[in-house]
C-alpha positions as CSV (number, residue, x, y, z in Angstrom):
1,X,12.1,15.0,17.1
2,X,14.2,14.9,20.3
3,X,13.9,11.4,21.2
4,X,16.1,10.2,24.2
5,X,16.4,7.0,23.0
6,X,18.1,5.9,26.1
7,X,16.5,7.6,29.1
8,X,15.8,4.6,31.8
9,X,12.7,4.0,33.3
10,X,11.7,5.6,36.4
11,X,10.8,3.6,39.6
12,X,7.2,5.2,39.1
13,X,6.7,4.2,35.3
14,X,4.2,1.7,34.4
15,X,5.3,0.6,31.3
16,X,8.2,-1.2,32.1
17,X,10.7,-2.7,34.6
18,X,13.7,-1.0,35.8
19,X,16.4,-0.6,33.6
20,X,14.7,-1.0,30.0
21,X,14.9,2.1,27.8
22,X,12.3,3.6,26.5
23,X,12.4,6.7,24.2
24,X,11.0,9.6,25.8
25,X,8.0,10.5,22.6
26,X,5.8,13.2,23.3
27,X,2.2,12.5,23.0
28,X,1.8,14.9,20.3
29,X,4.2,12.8,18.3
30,X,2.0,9.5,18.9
31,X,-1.2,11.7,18.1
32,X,0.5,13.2,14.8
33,X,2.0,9.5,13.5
34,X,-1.0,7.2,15.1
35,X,-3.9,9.5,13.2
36,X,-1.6,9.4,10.2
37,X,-1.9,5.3,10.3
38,X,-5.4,5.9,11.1
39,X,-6.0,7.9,8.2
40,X,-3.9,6.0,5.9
41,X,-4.5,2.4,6.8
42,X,-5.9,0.6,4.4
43,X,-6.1,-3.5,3.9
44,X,-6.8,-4.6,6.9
45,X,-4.5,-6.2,10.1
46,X,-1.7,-6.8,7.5
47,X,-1.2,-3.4,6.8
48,X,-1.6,-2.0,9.9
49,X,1.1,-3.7,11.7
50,X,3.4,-3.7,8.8
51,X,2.7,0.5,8.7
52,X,3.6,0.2,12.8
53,X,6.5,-2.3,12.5
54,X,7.9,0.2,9.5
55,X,7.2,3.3,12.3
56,X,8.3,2.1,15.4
57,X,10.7,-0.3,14.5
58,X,12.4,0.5,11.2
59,X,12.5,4.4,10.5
60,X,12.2,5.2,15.1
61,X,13.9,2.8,16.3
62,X,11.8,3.3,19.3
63,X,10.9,-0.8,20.0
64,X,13.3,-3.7,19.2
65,X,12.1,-5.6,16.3
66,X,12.0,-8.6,18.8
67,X,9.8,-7.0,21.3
68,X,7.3,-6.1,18.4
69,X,7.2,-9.1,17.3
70,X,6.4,-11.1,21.0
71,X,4.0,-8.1,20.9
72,X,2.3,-9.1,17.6
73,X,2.1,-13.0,19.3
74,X,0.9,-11.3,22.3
75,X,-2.5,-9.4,21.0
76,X,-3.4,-12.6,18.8
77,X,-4.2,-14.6,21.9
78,X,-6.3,-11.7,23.0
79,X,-10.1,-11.3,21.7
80,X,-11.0,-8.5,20.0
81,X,-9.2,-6.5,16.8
82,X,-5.4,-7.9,17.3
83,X,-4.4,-4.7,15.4
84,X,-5.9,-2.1,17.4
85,X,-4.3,-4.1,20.0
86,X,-1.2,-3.8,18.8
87,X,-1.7,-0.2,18.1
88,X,-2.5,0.6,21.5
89,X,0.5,-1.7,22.9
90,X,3.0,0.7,21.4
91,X,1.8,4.1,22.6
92,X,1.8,2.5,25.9
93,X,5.2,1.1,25.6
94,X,6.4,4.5,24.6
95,X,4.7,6.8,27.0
96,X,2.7,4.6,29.8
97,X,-1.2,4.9,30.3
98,X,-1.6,8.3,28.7
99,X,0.4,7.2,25.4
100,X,-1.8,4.2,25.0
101,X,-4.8,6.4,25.2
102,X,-3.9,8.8,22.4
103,X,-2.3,6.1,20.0
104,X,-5.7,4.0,20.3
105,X,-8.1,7.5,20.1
106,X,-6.1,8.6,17.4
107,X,-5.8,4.9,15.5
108,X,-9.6,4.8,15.4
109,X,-11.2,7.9,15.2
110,X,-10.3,9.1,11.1
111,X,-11.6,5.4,10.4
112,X,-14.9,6.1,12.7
113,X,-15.5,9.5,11.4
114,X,-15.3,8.2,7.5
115,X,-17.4,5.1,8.4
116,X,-20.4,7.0,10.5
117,X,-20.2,9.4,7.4
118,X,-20.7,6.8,4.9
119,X,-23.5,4.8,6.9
120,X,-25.8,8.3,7.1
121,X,-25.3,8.6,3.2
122,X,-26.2,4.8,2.8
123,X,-28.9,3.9,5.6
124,X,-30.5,7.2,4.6
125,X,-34.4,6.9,4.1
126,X,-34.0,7.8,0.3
127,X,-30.6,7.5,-0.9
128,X,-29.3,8.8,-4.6
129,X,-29.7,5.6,-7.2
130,X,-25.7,5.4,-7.6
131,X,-25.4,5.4,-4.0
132,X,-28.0,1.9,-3.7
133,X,-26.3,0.6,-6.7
134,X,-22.4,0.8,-5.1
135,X,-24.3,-0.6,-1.9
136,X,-26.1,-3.4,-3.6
137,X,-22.6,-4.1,-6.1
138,X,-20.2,-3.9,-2.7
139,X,-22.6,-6.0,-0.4
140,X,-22.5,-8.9,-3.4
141,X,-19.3,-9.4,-3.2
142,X,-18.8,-9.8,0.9
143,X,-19.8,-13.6,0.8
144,X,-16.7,-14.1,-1.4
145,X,-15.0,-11.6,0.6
146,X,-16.0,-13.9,3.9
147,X,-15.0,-17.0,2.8
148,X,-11.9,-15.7,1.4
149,X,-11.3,-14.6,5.3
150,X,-11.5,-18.1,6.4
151,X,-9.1,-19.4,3.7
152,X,-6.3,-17.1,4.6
153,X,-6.6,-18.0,7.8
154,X,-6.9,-21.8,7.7
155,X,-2.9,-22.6,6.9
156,X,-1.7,-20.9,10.2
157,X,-4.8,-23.0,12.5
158,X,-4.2,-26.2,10.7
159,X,-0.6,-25.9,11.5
160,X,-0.6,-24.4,14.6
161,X,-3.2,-27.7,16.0
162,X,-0.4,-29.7,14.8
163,X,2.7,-27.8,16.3
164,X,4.4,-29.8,18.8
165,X,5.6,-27.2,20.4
166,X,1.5,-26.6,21.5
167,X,1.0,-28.2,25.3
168,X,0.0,-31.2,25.9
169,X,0.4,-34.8,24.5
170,X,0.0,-35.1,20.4
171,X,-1.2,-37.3,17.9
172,X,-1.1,-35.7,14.6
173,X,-4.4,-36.9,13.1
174,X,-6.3,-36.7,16.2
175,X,-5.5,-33.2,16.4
176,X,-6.5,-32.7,12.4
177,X,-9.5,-34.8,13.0
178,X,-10.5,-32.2,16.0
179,X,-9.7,-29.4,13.6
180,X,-12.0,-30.2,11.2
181,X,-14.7,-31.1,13.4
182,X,-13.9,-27.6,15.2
183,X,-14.5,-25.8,12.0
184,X,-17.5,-27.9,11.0
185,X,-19.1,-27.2,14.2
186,X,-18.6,-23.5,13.8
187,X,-19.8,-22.9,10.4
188,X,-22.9,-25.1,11.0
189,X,-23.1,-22.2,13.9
190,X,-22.8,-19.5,12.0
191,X,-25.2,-20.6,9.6
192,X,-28.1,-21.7,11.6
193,X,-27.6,-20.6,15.4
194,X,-26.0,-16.9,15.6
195,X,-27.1,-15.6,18.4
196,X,-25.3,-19.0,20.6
197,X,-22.0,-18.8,18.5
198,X,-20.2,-17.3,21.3
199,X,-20.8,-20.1,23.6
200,X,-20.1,-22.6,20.4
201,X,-16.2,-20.5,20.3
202,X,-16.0,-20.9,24.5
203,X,-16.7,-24.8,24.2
204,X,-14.1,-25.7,21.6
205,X,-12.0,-23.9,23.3
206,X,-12.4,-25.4,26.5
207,X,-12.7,-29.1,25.3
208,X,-9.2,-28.6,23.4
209,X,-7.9,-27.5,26.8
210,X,-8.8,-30.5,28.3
211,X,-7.8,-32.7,25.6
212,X,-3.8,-31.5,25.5
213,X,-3.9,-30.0,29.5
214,X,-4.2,-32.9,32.4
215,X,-5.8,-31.6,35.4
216,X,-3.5,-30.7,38.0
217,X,-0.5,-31.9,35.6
218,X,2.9,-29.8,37.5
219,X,3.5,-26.4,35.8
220,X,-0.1,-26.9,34.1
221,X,-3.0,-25.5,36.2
222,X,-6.4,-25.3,35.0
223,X,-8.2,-22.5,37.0
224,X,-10.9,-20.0,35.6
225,X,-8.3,-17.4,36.4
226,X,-6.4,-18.8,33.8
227,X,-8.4,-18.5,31.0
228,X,-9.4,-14.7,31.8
229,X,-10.5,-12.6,29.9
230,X,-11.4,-15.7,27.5
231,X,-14.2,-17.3,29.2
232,X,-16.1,-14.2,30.0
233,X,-19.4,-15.2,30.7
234,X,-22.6,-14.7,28.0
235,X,-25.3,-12.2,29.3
236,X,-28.4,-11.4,27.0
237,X,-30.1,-8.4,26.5
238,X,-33.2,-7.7,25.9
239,X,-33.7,-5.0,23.8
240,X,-32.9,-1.4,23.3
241,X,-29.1,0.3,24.1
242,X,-29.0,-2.9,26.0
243,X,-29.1,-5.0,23.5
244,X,-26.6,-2.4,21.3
245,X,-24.2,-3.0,24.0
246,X,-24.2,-6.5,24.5
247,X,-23.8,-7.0,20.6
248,X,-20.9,-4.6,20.4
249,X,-19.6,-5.8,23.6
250,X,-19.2,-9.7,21.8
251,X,-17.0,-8.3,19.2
252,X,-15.1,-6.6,21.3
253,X,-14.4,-9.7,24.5
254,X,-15.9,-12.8,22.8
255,X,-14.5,-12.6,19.3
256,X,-11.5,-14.7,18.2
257,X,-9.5,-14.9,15.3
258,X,-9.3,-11.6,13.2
259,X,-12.0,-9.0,12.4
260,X,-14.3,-10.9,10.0
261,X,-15.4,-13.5,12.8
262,X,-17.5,-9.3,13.8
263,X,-19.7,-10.6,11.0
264,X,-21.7,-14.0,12.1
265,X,-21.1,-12.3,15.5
266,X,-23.2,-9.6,14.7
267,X,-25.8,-11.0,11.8
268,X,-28.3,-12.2,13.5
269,X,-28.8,-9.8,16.1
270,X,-28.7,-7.1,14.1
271,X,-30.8,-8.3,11.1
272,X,-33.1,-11.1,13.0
273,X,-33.3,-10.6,16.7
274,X,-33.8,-6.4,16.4
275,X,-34.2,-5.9,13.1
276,X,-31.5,-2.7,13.1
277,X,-30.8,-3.3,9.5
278,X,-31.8,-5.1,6.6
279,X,-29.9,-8.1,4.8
280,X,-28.5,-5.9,2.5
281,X,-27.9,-3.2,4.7
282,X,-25.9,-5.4,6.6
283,X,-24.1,-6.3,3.6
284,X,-23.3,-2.6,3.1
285,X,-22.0,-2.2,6.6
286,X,-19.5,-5.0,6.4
287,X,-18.1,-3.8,2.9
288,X,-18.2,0.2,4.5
289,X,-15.9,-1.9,7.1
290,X,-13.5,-3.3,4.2
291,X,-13.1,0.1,2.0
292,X,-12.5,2.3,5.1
293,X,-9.4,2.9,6.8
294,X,-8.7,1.6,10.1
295,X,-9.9,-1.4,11.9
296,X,-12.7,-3.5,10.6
297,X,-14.4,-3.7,13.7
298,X,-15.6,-0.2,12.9
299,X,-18.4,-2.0,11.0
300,X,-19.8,-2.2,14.6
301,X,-20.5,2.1,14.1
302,X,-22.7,0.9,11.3
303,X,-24.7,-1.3,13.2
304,X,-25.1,1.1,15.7
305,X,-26.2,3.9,13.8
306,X,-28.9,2.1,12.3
307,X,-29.6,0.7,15.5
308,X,-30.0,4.4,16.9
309,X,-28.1,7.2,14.8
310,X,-25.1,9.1,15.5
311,X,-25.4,8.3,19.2
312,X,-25.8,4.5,18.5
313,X,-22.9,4.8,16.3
314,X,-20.6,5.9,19.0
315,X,-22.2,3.9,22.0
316,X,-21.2,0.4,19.6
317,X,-18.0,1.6,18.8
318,X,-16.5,2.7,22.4
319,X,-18.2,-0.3,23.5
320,X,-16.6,-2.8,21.0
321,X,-13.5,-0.9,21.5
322,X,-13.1,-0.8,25.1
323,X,-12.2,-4.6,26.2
324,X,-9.1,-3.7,24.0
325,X,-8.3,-0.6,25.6
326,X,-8.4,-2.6,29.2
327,X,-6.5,-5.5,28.1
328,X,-3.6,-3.5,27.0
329,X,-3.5,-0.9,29.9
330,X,-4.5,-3.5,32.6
331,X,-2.4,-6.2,31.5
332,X,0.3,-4.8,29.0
333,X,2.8,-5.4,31.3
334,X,1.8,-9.5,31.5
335,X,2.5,-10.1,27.9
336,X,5.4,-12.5,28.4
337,X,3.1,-14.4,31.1
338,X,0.1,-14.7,28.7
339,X,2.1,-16.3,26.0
340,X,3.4,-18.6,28.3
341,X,0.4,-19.8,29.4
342,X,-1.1,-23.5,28.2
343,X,-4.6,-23.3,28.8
344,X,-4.7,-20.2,26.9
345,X,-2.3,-21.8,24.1
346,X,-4.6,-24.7,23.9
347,X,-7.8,-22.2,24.3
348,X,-6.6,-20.5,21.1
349,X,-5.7,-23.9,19.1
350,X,-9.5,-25.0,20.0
351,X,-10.9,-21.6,19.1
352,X,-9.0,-21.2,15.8
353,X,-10.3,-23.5,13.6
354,X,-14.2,-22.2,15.3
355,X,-13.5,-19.3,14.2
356,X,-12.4,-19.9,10.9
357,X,-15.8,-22.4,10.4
358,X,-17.7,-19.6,11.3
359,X,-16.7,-16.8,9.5
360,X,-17.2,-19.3,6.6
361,X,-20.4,-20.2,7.5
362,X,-21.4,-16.7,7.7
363,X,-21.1,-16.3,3.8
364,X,-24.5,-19.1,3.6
365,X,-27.3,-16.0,5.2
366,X,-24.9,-13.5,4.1
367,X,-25.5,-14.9,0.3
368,X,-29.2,-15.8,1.2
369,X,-29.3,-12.0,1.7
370,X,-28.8,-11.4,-2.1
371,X,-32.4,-9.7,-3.7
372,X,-31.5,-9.6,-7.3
373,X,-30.1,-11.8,-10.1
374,X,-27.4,-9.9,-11.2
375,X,-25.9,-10.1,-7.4
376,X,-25.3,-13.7,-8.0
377,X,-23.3,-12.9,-11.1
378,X,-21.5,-10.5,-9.3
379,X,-20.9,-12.4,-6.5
380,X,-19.7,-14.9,-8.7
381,X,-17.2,-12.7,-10.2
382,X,-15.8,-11.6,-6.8
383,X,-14.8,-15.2,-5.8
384,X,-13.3,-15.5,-9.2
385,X,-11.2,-11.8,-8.6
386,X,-10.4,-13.3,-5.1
387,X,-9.1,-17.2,-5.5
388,X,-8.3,-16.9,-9.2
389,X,-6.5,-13.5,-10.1
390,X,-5.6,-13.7,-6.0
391,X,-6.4,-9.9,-5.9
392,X,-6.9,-8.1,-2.6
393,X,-10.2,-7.6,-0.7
394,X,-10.4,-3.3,-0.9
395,X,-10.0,-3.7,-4.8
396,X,-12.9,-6.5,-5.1
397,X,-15.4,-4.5,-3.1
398,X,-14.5,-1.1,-4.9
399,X,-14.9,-2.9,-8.2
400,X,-18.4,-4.6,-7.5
401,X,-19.3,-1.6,-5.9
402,X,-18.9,-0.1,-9.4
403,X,-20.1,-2.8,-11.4
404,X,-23.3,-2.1,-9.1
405,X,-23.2,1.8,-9.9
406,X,-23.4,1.0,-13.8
407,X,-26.2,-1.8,-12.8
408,X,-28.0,0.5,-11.4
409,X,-27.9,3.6,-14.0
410,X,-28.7,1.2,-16.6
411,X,-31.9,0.4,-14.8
412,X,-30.8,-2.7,-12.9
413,X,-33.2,-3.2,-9.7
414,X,-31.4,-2.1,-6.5
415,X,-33.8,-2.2,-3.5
């Protein structure tokens, strides 16, 4: 490919310090092999960073398996979609501002083509029969699909609450007490007050940070600067591309904790406050979110669209997009800085277990949601796919949109 893999950096590069090495890839290269992840990336965060890891790291060589790694860390205490992130962080580690640009555009874009596709053929004003069916079949299974979220992630935010090496003084059940009441207080959110959960995330976060950080305790200061970008402050809108923006804008600053936490963020002001979508339509764009390549925050397109076509589609998605865009090419070079920082550390631990409440919670309206009888037995048989079998998420919601497709030709009710 003629890679340099040792060329040093240039007093004028903004990537790195002087004297690291970074391989000289030509922005064609990061278009070809990012839009190839883009178009093959299915499964989620997992599989995106293991398809990056196995590009940049194992087969290029082009980033030391240690540096991807503190990268990983890195984009997890960030908001927004960790893998995007990520995604972004290596084409700006291998070719500065313009390289992030191109690996992120081309990263996204197959996955936002597909999804904007598949949201005209479903949100259309009279859709085939087989095409309701596979919506009402897919969007069944997504309370399942939610709460199976929130399980995978509960074993890393239980420990991590626990982890001495956290800041701040610990006393193990205190901390497991907090937990719980963390993720109580967020699913209770999720289920009853949507439209405030961002200010329920910002408050755990912050009383965890005063819990394990004294103030004005040497080598531990608590400033607003501190916790930026995750106290950005709540605005509301009040209708219109306004209100599109400020919705996509929470999913891309305010959310914490992986891409599902998109869904109570996004619930209410899409199905209640605006009425953009239906129940079930929502239910469609969260599984269209699941089955399509790329991340899941593309669900946001979905909303948008339905919210105000192709043009809404886009506006959502470069607005949900661009906090992790600025993160990476503002502060890419502060990586080692932000890890090493306690009030975000004890942000995060606070946050967590929110989160992971929430995106539970969010499976209560997301179930209330259901119209018909058969969705129940459906949804049933998802959890059962999910926790008992211990399949994956792409195959349950491509199953039971199936199932729904053969409900639906055999006369099943579907709208």
């Amino acid at each position: 490919m003629g890679l340099e893999q040792g060329r040093a950096d240039s007093p004028a590069d903004d990537v790195r310090s002087s004297g690291d090495a970074v391989p000289d890839v030509p922005l064609r290269v990061i278009a070809r092999d990012w839009g190839r992840i883009g178009v093959t990336g299915f499964g989620g965060p997992p599989a995106h960073i293991a398809l990056l890891r196995r590009l940049c790291v194992t087969n290029r060589g082009w980033i030391p398996a240690s540096e991807f790694e503190d990268a990983i860390a890195a984009c997890n205490l960030l908001p927004g979609p960790a893998s995007t992130q990520l995604a972004i962080w290596c084409g700006y580690r291998l070719r500065g501002r313009a390289g992030a640009v191109v690996a992120g555009l081309c990263f996204i874009c197959p996955g936002l083509v597909m999804i904007l596709a598949l949201a005209a053929l479903f949100l259309a004003a009279h859709p085939p029969t087989w095409v309701l069916g596979a919506a009402a079949g897919a969007g069944a299974a997504v309370p399942a699909v939610a709460v199976h979220a929130a399980w995978g992630l509960a074993p890393a935010s239980w420990k991590r609450i626990q982890d001495p090496k956290q800041p701040g003084r610990h006393a193990p059940r205190a901390a497991r007490v907090r937990w719980i009441v963390y993720a109580l207080i967020g699913g209770a959110a999720a289920a009853t007050i949507g439209p405030y959960l961002v200010l329920i995330l910002i408050a755990c976060g912050v009383v965890e940070i005063g819990v394990r950080i004294r103030p004005g305790a040497a080598g531990n200061p608590v400033s607003p600067k501190a916790a930026l970008p995750l106290a950005l402050p709540a605005a509301a809108a009040t209708g219109g591309l306004a209100a599109l923006t400020w919705t996509a804008f929470k999913v891309g600053a305010l959310s914490y904790g992986g891409g599902f936490v998109i869904i109570p963020l996004m619930q209410h002001d899409a199905v209640s406050a605006y009425h953009w979508m239906t129940g079930a339509q929502f239910l469609d764009a969260v599984a269209l979110g699941q089955i399509t390549p790329g991340p899941v925050v593309l669900t946001t397109g979905v909303v948008g669209y339905a919210a105000a076509g192709i043009g809404g589609g886009l506006l959502a998605v470069a607005v949900a997009f661009s906090p992790s865009f600025a993160f990476i090419l503002l502060g890419g070079r502060h990586f080692d800085r932000l890890r090493r920082n306690q009030p975000v550390q004890a942000f995060l631990t606070g946050a967590g277990p929110t989160v992971i409440g929430a995106i539970a919670g969010s499976a209560i309206p997301l179930a209330r949601a259901l119209s018909h009888d058969w969705q129940y037995l459906l949804l049933a048989a998802a959890a059962l796919w999910l926790f008992v079998a211990r399949r994956g998420v792409v195959s349950t919601l491509l199953l039971a949109a199936v199932c729904g497709v053969i409900a639906a030709l055999a006369g099943a009710p579907v709208s």
